[in-house]
C-alpha positions as CSV (number, residue, x, y, z in Angstrom):
1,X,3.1,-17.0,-6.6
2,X,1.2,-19.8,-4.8
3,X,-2.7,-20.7,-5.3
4,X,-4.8,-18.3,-7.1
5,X,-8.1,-17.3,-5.4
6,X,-11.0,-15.7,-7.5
7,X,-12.4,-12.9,-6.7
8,X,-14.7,-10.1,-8.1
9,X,-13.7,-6.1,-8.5
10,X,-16.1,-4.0,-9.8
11,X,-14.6,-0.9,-12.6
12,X,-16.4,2.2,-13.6
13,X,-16.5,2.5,-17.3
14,X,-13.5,4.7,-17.7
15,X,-10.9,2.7,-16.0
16,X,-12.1,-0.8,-17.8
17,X,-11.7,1.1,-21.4
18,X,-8.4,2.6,-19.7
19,X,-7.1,-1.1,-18.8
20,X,-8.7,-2.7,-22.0
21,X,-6.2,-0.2,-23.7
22,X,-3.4,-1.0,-21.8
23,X,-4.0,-4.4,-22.1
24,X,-4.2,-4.4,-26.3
25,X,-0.9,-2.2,-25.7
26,X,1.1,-4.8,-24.0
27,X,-0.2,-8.0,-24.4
28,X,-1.0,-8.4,-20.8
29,X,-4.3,-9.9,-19.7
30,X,-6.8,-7.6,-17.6
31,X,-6.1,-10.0,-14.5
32,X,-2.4,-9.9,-15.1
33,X,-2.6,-5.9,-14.9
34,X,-4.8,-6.2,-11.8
35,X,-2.3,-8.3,-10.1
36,X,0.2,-6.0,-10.6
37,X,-1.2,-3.4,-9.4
38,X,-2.6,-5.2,-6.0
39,X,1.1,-6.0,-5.4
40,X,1.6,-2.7,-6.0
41,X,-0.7,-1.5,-3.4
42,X,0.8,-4.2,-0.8
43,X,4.4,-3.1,-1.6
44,X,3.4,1.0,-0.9
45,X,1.6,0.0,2.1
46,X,2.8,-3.0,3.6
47,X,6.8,-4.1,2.9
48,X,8.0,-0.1,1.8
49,X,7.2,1.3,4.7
50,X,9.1,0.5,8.1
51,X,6.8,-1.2,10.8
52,X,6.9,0.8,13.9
53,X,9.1,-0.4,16.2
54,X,8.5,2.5,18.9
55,X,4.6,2.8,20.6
56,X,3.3,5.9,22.9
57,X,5.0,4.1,26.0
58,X,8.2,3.1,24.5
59,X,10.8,2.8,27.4
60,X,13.1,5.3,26.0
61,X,10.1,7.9,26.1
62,X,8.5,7.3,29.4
63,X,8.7,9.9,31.7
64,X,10.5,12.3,28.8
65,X,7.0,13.8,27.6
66,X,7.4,17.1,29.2
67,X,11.0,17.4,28.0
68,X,10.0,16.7,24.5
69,X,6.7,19.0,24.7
70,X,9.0,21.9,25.6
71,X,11.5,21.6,22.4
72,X,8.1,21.1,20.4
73,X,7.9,23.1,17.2
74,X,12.0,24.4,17.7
């Protein structure tokens, strides 16, 4: 992990008592849990998933739209 950079997240009351918890359970300070789960997030959302690799006028689909239309829903 490079640099840290602070920043501010507001909790409502439930999840702060729900992470306190988790945090006497473990041993893990509340900005160690947070961290986890922002990587978390970026891993679901960012490096998980495959980038697109194809757009609307990908060369393999121009001119094929009525072609493909017509097997629609087969």
């Amino acid at each position: 992990m490079g640099g840290m950079i602070k920043t501010s997240v507001y909790l409502d009351d439930e999840l702060k008592t729900d992470l306190d918890r988790v945090s006497a359970l473990t041993g893990r300070s509340l900005a160690d849990l947070l961290r986890d789960g922002a990587t978390q997030v970026v891993h679901d959302h960012l490096r998980r998933r495959p980038a697109m690799q194809a757009g609307f006028n990908a060369p393999g689909l121009v001119g094929k739209m009525d072609e493909l239309l017509e097997t629609l829903g087969e």
